[in-house]
DRENDREN-69926 format. One record per residue: residue in one letter; z, y, x of N, C-alpha, C, CB in turn. Coordinates in steps of 0.001 Angstrom, whole numbers, plus 500000, padded with zeros to 6 digits. Glycine has a CB too. Example, Ala and Ser with C-alpha at 12.3 -4.5 7.8 and 13.67 -1.06 7.14 Angstrom:
residues 2
A507800494310513190507800495500512300507800496700513200509046495527511308S507080497750512850507140498940513670507870500030512900505725499402514084
***
This chain:
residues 435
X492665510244543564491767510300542405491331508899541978490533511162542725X490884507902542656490664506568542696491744506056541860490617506003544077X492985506077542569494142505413541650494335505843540086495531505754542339X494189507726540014494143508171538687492989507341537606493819509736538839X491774507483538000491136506823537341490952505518536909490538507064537615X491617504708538092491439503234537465493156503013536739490953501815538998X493509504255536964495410504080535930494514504165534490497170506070536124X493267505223534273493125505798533175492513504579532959492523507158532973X491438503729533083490393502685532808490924501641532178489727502188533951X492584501750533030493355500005532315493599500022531320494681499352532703X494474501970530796494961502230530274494140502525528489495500502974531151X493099502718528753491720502853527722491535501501527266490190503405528484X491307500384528432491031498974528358492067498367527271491182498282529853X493502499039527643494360498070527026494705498382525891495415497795527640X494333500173525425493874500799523915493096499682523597492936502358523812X492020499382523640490962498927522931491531497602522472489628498866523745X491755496688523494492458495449523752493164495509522573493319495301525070X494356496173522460495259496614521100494577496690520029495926497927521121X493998497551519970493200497608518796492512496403518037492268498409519123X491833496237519071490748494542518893492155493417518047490090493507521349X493277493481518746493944492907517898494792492914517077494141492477518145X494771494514516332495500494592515387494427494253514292496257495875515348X493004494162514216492049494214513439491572492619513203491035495189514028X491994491654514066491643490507514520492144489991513132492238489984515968X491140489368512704491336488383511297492053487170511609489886487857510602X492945486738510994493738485500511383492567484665511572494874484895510273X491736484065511065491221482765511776491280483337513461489383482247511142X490648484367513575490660484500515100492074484319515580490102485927515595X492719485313515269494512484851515537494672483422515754495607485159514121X494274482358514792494696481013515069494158480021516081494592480449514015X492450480920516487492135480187517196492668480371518622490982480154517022X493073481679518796493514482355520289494698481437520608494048484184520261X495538481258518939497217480523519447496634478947519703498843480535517806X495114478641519278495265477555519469494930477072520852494711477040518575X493886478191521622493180477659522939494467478158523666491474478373523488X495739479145523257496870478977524389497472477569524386498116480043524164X497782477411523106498690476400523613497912474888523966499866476225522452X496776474816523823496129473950524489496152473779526204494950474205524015X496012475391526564496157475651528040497299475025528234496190477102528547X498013475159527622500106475314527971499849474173528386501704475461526576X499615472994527320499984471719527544498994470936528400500194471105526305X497448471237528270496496470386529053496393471187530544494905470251528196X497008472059530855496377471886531817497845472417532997494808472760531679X497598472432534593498957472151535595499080473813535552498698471199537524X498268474849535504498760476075535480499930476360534158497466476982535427X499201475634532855500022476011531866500798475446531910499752476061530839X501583474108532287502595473193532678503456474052533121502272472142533627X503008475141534213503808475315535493503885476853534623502987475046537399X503294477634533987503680478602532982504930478259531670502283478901532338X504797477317531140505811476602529988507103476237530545505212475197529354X506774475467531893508289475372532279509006476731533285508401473856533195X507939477658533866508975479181534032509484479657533152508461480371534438X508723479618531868509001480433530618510336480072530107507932480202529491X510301478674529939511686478047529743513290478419530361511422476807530184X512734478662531430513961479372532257513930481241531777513576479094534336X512969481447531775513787482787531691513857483488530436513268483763532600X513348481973529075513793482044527553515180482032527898513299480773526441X516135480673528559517252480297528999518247481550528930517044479705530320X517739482526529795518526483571530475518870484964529525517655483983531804X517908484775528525518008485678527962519883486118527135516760485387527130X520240485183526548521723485245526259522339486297527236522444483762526453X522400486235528131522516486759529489522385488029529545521666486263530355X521548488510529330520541489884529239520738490127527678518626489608529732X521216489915526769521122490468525044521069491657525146522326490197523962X521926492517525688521867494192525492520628494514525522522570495111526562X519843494288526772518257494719527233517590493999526304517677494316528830X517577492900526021516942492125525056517010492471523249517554490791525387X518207492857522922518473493684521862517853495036521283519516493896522080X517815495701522853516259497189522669515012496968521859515323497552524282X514396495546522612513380495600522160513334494871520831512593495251523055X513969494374520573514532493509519303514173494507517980516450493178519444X515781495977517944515580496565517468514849497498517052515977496548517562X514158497999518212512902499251518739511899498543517658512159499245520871X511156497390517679510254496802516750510558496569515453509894495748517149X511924495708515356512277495704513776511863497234513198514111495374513505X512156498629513892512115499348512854510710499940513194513351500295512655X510004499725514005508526499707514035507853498705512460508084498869515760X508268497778512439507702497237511644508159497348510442507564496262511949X509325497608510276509908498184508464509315499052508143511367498778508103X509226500217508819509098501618508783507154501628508243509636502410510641X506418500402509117505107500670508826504769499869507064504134499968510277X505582498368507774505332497935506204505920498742505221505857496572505874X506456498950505202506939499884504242506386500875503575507703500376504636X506335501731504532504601503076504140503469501755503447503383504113506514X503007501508504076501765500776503348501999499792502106501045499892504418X503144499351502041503692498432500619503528500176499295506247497525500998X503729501003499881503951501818498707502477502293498125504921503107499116X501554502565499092500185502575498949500242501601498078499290502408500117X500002499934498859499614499040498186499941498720496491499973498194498964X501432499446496134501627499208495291500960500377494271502814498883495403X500901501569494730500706502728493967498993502198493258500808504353495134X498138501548494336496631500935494248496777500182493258496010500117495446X497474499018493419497911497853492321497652498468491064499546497344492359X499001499220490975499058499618490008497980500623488546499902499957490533X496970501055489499496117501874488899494572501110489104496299503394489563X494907500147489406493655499303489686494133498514488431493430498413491335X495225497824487833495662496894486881495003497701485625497394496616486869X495191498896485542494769499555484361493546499658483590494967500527484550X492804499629484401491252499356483477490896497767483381489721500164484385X489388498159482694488988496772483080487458496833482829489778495547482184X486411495931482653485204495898482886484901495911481723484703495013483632X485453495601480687484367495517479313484913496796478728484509493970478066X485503497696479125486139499600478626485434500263479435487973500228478933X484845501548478887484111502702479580484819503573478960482542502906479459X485197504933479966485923506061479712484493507172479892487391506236480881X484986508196479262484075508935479359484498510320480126483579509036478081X483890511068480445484067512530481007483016513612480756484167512457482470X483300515114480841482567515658481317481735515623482062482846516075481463X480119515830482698479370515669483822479899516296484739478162515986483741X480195515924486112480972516686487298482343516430486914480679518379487454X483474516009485853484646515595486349485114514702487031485153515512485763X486203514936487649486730513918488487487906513399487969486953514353489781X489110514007487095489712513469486160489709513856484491490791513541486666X491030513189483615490716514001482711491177515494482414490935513357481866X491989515883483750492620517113483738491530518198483343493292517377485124X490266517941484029489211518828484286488063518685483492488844518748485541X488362517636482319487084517715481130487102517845480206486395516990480857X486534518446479432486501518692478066485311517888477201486363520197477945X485295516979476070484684517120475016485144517552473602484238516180474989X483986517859472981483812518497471799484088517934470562482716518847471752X485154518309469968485248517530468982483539517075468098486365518365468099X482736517886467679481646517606467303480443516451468341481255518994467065X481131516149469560480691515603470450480946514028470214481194516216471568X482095513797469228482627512733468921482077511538468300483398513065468372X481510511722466699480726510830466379479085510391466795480869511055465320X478108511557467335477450511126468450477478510288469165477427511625469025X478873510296470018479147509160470843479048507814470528480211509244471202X479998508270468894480311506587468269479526506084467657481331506301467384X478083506904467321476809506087466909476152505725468075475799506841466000X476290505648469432475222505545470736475221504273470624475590506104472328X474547503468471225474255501673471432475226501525472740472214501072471884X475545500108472902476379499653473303477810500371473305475909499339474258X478494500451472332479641501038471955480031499430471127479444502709470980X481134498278471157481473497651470243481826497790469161481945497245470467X481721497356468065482212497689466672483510496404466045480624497700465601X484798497279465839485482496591464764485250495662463880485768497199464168X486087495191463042486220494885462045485765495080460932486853494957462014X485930496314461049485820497559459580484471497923460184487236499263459374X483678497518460997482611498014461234482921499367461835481824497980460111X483515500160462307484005501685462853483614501067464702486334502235462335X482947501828465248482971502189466545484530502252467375482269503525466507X484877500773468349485928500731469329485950502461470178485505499264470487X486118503316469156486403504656470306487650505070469811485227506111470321X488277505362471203489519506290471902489170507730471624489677506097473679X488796508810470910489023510392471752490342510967472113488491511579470894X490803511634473410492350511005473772492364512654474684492540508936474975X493289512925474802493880514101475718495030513873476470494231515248474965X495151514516477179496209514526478193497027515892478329495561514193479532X498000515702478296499273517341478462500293516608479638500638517895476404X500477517470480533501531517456480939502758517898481234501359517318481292X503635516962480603504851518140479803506249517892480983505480517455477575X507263518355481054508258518519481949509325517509481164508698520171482193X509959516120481545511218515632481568512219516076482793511037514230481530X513141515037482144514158515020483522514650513866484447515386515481483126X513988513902485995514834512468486292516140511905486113514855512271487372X515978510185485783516902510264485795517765509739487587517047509634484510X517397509976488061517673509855489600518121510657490323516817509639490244X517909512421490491518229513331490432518745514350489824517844513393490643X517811514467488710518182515623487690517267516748487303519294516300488178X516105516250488724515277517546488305514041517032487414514677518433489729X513073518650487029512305518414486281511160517595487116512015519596485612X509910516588486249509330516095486758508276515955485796509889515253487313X506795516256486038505910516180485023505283514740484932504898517240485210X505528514582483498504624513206483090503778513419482021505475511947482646X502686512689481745501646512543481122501971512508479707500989511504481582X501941513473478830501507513009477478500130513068477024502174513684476570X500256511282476656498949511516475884498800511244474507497976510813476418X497616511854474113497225512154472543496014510484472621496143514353472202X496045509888471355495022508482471376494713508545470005495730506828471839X493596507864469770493207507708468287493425506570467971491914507973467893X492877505444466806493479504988466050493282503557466758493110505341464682X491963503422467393491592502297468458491944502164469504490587502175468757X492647503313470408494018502983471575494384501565471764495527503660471075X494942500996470480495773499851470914495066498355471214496806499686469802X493632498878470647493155497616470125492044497401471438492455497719468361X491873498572472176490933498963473820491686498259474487490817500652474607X493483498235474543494027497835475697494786497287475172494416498582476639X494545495743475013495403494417474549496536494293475434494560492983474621X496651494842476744497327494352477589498831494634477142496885494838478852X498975496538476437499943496905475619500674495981474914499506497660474859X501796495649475277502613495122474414504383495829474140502558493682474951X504202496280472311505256496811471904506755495920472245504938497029470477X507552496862473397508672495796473266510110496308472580508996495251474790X510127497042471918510919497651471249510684499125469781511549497969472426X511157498744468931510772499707467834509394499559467178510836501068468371X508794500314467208507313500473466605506545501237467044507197500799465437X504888501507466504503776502262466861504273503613466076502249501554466393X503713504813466798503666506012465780503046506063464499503109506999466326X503286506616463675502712506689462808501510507767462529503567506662462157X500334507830462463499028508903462256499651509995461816497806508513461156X499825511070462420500067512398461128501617513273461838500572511412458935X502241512466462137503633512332462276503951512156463715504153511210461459X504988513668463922505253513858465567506462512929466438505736515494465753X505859511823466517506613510394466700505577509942468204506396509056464929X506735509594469307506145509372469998506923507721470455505995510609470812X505462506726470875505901505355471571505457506030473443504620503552470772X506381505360474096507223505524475040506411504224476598509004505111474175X505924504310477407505781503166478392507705502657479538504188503992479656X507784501896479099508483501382480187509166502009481461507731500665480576X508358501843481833508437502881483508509133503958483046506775503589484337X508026504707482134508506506101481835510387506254481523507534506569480349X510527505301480842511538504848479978512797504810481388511040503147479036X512605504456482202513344503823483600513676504806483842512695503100484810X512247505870484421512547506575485070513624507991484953511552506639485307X512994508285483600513348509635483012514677509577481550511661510280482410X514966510838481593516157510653480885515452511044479234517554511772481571X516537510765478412516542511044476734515084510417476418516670512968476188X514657508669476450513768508619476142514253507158475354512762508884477165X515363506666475066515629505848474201515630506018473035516422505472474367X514767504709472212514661505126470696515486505800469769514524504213470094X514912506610469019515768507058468300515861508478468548516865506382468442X515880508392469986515995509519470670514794511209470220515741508796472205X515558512083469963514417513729470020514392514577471010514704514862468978X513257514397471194512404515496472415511899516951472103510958514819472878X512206517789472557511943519242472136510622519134473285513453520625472410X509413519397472740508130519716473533507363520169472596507433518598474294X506652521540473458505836522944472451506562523072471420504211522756471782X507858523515471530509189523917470831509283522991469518509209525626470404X508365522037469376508788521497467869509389520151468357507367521270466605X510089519259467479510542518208467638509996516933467708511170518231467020X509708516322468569509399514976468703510385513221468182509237515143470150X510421512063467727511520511717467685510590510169468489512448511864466047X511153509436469261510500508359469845510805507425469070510767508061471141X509745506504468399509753505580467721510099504072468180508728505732467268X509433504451469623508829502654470259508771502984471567507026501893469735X508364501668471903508456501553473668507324500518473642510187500883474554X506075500596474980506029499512474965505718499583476546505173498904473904X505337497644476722504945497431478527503446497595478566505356495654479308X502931497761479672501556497752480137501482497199481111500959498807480317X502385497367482011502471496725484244501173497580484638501962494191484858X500623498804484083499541499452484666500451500990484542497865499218483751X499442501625484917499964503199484957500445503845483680498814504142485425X499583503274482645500032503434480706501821503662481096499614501278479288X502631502663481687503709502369481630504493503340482012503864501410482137X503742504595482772504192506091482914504143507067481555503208506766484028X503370507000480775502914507609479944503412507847478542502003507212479990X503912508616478092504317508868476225502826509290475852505759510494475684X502681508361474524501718508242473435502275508630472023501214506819473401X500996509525471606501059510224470120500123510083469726501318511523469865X499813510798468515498317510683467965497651512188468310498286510318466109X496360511994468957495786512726469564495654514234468651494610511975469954X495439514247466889495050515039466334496545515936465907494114514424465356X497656515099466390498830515611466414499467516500467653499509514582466176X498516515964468781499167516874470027498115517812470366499603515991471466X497047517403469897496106518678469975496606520145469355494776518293469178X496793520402468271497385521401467565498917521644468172497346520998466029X499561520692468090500717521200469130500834522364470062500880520302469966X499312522151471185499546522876472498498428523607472285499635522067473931X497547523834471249496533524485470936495429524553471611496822525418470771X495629522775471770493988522253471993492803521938470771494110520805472722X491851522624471082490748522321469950490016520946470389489533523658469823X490070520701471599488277519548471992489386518588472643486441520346473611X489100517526472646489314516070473428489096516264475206487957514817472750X489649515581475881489150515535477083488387514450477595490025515709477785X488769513039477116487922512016477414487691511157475774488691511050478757X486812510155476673486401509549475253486617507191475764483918510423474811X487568506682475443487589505391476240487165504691475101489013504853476979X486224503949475422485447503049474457485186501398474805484036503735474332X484748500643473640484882498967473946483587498655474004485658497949472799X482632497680475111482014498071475593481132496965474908482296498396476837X480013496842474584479250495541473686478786494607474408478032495870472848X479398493904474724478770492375475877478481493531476987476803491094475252X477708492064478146477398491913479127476779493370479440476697490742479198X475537493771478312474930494706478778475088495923477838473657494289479035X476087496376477724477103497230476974476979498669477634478703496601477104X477250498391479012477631499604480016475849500399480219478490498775481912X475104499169480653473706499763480913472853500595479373472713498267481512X473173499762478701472710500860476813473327501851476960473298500308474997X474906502097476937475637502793476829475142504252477906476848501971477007X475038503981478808474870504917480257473668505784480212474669503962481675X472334504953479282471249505098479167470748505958477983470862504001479241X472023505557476482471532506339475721472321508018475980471690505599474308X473267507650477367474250508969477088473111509873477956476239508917477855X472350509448479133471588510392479553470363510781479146471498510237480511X470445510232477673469071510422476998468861511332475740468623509115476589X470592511470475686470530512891474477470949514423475223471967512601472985X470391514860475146470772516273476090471919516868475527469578517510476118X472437516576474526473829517241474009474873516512474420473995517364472498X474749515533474856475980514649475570475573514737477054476099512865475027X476042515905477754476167516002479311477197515318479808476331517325479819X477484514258479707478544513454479926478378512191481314478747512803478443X479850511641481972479437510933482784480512509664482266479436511602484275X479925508622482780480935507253482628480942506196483689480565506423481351X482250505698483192482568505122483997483153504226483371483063505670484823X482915502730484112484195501561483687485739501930483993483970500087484607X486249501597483105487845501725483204488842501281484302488320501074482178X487990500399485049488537499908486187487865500422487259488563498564486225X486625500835487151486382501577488568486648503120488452484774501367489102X486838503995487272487396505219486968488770505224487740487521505417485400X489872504542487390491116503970487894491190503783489332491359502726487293X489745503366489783490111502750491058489955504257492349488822501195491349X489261504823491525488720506008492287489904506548492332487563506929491707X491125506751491276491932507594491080493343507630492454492307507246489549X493312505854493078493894505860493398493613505859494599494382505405492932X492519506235495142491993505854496854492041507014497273490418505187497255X492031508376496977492456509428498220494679509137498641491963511689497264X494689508894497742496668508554498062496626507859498547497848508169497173X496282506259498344496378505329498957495786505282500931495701504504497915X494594506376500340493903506205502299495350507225503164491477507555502678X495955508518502058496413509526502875497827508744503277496517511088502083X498555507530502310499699506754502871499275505998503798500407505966501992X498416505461503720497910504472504568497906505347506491496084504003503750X496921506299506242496820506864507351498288507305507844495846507924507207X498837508112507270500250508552507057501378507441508083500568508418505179X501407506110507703501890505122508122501620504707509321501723504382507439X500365504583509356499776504405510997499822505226511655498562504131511295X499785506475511321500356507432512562501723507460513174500261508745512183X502581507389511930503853507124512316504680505648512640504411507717511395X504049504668512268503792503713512688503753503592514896502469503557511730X501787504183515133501850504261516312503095505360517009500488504540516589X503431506008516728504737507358516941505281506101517676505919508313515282X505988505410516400507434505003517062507096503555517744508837504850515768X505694502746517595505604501695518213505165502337520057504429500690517265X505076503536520035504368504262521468506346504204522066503198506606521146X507378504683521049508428504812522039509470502641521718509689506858521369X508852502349521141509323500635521630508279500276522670509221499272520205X507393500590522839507067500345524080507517500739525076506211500508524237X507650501884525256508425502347526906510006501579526657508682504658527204X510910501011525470512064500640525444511596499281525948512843500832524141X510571497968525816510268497049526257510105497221527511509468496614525712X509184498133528475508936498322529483510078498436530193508189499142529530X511077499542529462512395499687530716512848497935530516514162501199530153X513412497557529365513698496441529524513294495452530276513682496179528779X512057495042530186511349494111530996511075494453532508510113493891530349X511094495158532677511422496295533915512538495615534726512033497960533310X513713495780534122514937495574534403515298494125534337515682496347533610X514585493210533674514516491874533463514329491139535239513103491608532267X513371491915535331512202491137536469512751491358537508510624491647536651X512903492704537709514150493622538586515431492289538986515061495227537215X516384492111538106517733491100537977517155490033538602518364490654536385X516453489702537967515688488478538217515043488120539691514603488541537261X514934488480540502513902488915541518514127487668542623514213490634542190X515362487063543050515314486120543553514530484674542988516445486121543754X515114484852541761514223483718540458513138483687540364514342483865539067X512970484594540578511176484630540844510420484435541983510620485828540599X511338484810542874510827484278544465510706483327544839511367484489545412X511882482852544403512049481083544579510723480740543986513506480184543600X510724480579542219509462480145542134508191480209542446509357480157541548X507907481510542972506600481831543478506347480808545373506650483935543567X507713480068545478507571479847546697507991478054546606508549480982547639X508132478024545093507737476212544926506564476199544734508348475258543699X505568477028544565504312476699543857503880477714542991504416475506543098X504589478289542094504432478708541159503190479821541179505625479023540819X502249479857540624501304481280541569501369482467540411499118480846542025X500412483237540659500297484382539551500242484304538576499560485044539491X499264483616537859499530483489536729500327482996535623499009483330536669X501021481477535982502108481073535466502908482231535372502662480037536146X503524482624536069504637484025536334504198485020535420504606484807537982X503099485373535287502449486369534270502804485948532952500874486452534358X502281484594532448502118484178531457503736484036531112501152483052531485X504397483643532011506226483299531708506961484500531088507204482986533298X506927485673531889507294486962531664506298487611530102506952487807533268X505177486832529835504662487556528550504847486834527558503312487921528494X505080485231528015505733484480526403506771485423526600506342482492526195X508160485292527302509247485890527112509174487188526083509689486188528409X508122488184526454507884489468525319507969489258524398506874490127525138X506773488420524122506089488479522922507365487068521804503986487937523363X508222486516522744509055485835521824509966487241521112510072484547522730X510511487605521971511463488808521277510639490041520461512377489612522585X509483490297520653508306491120519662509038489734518697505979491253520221X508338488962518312507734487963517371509463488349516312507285485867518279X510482488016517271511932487722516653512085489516515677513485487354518372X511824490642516556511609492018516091510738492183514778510950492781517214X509576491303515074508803491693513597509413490741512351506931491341513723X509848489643512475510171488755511619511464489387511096510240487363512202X512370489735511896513586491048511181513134492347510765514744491574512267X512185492888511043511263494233510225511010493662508938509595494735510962X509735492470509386509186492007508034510310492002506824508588490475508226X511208491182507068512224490685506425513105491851505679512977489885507409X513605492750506545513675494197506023512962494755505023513427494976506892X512211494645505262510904495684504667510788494544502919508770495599506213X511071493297503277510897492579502297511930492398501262510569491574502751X513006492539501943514574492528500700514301494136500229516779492280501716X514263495090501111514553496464500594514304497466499383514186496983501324X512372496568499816511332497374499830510761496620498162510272497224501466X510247495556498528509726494305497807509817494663496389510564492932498122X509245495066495510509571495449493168510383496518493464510842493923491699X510198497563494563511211499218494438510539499973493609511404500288495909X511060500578492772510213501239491688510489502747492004510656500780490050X509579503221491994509601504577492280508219505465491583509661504645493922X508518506527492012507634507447491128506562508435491827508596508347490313X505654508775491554504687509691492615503713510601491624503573508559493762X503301511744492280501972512810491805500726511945491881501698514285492938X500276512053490713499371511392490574498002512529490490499721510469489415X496493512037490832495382512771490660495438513936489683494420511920490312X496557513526488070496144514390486756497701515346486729495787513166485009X498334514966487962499222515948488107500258515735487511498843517018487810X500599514638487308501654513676486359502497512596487504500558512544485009X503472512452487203503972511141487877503772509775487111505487511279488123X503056509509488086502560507417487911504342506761488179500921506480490029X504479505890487851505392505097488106505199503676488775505918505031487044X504956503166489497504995502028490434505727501271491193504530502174491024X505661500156491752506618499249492378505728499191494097506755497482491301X506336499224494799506121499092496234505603497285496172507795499553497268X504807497372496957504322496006496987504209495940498482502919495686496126X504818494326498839505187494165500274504049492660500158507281493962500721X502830492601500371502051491521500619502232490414501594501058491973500850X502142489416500905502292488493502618500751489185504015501769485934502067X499888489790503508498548490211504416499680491748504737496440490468503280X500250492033504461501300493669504840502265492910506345502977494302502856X502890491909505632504128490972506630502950490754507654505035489133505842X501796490086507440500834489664508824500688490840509397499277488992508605X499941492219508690499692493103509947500784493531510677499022494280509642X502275493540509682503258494212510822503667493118511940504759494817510079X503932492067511687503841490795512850503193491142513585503359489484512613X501309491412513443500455491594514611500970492897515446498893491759514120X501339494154514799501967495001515700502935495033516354502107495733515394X504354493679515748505017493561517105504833493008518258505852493202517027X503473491725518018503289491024519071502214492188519960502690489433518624X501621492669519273500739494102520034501872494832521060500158495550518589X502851495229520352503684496182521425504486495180521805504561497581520898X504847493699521697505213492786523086504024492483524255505687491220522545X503034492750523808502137492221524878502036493770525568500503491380524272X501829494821525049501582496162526303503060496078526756501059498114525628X503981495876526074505291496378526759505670495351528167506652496295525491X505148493776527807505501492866529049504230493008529850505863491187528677X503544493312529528502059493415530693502678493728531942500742494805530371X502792494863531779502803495913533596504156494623534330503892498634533395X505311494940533685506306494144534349506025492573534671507484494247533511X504974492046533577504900490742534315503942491068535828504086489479533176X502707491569535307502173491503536683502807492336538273500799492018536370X503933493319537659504743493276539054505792492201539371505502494536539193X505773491266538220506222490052538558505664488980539761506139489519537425X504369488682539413503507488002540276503107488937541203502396487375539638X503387490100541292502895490784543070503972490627544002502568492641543193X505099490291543281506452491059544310506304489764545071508419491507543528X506308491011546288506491489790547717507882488918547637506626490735549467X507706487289548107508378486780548110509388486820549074507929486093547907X508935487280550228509974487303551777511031488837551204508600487789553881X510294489782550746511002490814550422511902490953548938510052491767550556X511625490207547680512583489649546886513735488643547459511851489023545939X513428487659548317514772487014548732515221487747549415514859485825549341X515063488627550481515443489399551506516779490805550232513524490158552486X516266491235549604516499492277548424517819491223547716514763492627547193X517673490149547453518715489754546818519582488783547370518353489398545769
***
């Protein structure tokens, strides 16, 4: 029972241990590499650690097969995680790019997207007389009233159907989000069942080149234009709202996106909306509306990754262990000898765990690298909150490349632990004797 429990204590210890440094902020990281290799060089233990290590870096050629396990076992530990989390990261990017601070969207009170709100058409100019709303040119209120349908294309990747966002916009759409830029054809025209096209959308899905007619709510559509956004827009076909309303036999708007009057735009705005009782309405900036949209996906990839992530970094560990196992094992006279020039425990420890953590280090830098040609501007497509496919690029961060690095050197350090320290126990009379 004694032995069970202090197996369980190390084994908890060296959870935590792990943990502590997958979370470890690089400055800490730099300072740890810096007080090692200070040891290495200032002082006769680390001397006498740097030059074992050297020898049984040496040997490794020798050993490639065993050395190759753990090589590979991590590379795909670490593709496999960066990877999951580059797609998060990018799916976030992407719906975080889309708003911004001086736009407020509007909703129903209690919605969470615009799938689930309705306003009133009579709800409309209300709005666009409230304070802090910006005003045009023409003096007219910067308001959007805008709907959302989601209608069925076809990939073009597969073949099957896939729902994307049509949306309906009013006449200030373009002028809310400067970021829009037409890169082919033209804007729709008011009145007229002409639809401009995002990019992405354009990539992804088939029959959406200009010129091109779309049969949706059985009447004919003909696409006028295309344009870029680099935000989620870039998923999306745009019409004129009073044109797709009647289409699908919508009477009321679902949201309302508006330009926001200076600095203190949002606080008037927020203040006069909870101050007329006929506007039960809630708002939000365009960039934190957006941001909300994308954080239950992003936490469920995220989590998603790290589970499977730990999965397969739990079986490169036992592949390091046999390896290093078998290292120390071969090795066993080599080690005797040295333990019997001098060499004491810890050097030997420390020799056998550079050795790991070099081939971790070589494993994550071929993951990273993987994960970085493969993965790196992959454009792909996903269900989004409004039940539409977003279109996005996988984003592989240099802070993505650091955490998967830290997890190979994580599973080089549990995987060489145990074997180094039966490195420094093994009796010396009974290793030379054995070999």
């Amino acid at each position: 029972m004694k032995r069970f429990f202090s197996g369980l204590f190390t084994v908890l210890l060296l959870a935590l241990g792990l943990a502590a440094w997958i979370w470890l902020p690089w400055p800490g990281v730099l300072a740890l590499v810096v007080a090692i290799t200070l040891w290495l060089l200032l002082t006769r233990s680390g001397r006498l650690a740097r030059e074992a290590a050297k020898i049984g870096i040496a040997s490794l050629p020798q050993r490639w097969g065993a050395s190759l396990v753990i090589v590979v076992g991590i590379a795909g530990v670490v593709g496999v995680l960066v990877a999951m989390l580059a797609m998060g990261e990018g799916f976030k990017a992407t719906l975080n790019q889309t708003g911004s601070d001086d736009t407020a969207i509007l909703l129903r009170a209690g919605s969470q997207a615009e799938t689930n709100s309705v306003i009133t058409r009579d709800q409309v100019p209300l709005i666009g007389a409230l304070p802090g709303i910006a005003k045009g040119a023409d003096g007219r209120p910067l308001a959007s009233p805008e709907l959302s349908q989601v209608v069925n294309l076809v990939s073009k990747k597969d073949g099957s159907d896939v729902n994307v966002q049509f949306r309906g916009v009013g006449p200030s759409a373009w002028a809310l989000r400067p970021q829009l830029k037409l890169v082919q054809g033209r804007k729709f025209t008011p009145g007229l069942r002409e639809i401009v096209i995002g990019r992405g959308a354009q990539q992804q899905f088939r029959d959406l080149d200009v010129g091109k007619q779309l049969k949706l709510a059985n009447q004919q559509w003909t696409v006028v234009g295309v344009f870029e956004a680099k935000d989620s827009h870039d998923s999306e076909l745009w019409t004129d709202a009073d044109v797709l309303g009647p289409a699908y036999q919508r009477g009321a708007y679902q949201s309302m996106t508006v330009k926001l009057a200076g600095k203190t735009g949002f606080k008037q705005l927020k203040a006069a909306l909870a101050a007329d009782p006929r506007l039960k309405l809630d708002i939000d900036t365009t960039r934190t509306y957006y941001g909300k949209q994308s954080a239950g996906l992003t936490k469920l990839i995220t989590i998603l990754g790290s589970v499977i992530g730990t999965i397969m970094a739990i079986g490169a560990v036992f592949g390091a262990l046999n390896s290093m196992y078998a290292a120390v094992a071969g090795r066993a006279r080599e080690i005797a000898t040295l333990r019997a020039l001098g060499f004491r425990g810890l050097p030997v420890v420390t020799a056998v765990m550079l050795e790991t953590l070099l081939l971790a280090l070589l494993g994550g830098l071929v993951g990273a690298t993987i994960a970085w040609l493969g993965f790196n501007g992959h454009t792909v497509s996903t269900l989004g909150n409004n039940f539409s496919q977003v279109v996005f690029q996988f984003r592989v961060s240099p802070e993505l490349l650091w955490t998967g690095l830290k997890w190979a050197l994580g599973i080089g350090l549990v995987g060489g632990l145990f074997p180094a320290l039966r490195a420094a126990r093994l009796p010396v009379t009974e290793a030379l004797r054995a070999a």
